[in-house]
C-alpha positions, 0 to 999 in steps of 0.5 A: 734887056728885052724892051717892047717894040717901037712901032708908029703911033696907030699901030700902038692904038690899035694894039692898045684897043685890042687888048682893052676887049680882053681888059673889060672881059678881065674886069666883067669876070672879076665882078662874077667872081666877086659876087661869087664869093659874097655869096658863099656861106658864113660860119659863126664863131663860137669860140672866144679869142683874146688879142692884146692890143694898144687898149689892152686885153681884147676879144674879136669882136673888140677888133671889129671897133664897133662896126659891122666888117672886120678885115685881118691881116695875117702879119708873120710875125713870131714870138721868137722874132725881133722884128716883122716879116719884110714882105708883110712890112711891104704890104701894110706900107702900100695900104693908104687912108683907113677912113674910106674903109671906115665910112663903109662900116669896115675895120681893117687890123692886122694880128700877130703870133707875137706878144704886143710887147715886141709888136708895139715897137716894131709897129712905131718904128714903121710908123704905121698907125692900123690897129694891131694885136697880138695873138700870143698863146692864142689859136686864132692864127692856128684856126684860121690856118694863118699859122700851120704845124709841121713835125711839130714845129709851127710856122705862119703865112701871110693873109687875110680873114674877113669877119661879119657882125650881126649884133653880139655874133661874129661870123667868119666869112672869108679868107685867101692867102699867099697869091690870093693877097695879089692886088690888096692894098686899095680901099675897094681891094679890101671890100671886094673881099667882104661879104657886103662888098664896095656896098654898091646898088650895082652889086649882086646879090642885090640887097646888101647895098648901104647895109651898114649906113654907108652912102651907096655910090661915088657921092658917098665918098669924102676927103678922108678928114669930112667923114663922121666917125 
């Protein structure tokens, strides 16, 4: 095995206070990046889905649950299949308390190819408790390129869309998939993939900040039972 190598306390810091430069580079790139992608376009959905989920028959605009931001998770599951991905069932078990994300006006679902039947059980024995839809018979994994065909025969790949809602009419905004899923899991991960964003003041472009509410900066954030749902 090949370990780091043992040096004296002050060679470590100074190895350390390098890499920190290149550290804050990374995250000074990463909040271009991100203010990059809130600025690009959005296309309005016109098409009309339906999902099966805990409530029954759903549209998308359903998942969105009444707020302003909708986040889906892509989750391979087949309809031929007994069980969810193994891969997919160790993202969602990293994911922690949706209320942070609620209290930003975002829902954060996942949906499947696989009727709700065989999800209802699978989802119960992970013991998770994220809204999760069925897409059965439905081209919505197919349209947003979560579900591919090859020689006729079709096959999924994790990831993720993001939606926005402007009264009745949804728009699709983002989607990333396979290494684009890379560091998800966090309640600031999912937003950062929003075209709204963590809502901050700070945040370009300027303007979209508490856009759905939400107390803009860290005195907006509660213990996850003080939130007003």
């Amino acid at each position: 095995m090949s370990l780091p190598e043992i040096v004296s306390r002050e060679r470590w810091r100074a190895a350390r206070e390098e890499l920190l430069v290149k550290e804050k580079e990374a995250t000074r790139a990463r909040d271009a990046l991100n203010a990059e992608r809130r600025r690009l376009p959005m296309v309005a959905i016109e098409r009309e889905y339906l999902f099966e989920g805990g409530d029954g028959k759903a549209t998308l605009a359903d998942l969105f649950q009444g707020r302003g931001q909708l986040v889906v998770y892509h989750f391979m599951f087949a309809p031929e299949w007994d069980a969810g991905c193994r891969s997919c069932s160790a993202f969602l078990d990293q994911i922690g308390h949706l209320a942070h994300l609620k209290a930003r006006g975002t829902t954060l679902a996942a949906v499947s190819r696989a009727p709700y039947t065989k999800i209802l059980p699978f989802k119960a024995r992970m013991g998770w408790t994220l809204p999760w839809y069925g897409a059965h018979g439905d081209d919505f994994n197919l349209d947003f390129e979560a579900t591919l065909s090859q020689d006729g025969e079709l096959f999924d790949r994790p990831g993720v869309s993001c939606f926005l809602r402007d009264g009745d009419q949804v728009f699709h905004t983002y989607s990333t998939f396979a290494r684009g899923l890379d560091g998800l899991g966090s309640t600031t991960s999912f937003l950062d993939l929003t075209a709204l964003g963590r809502q901050e003041e700070w945040e370009e472009p300027a303007g979209r900040a508490s856009a759905l509410g939400a107390p803009a900066g860290s005195e907006g954030v509660r213990y996850h039972d003080e939130y007003e749902d």
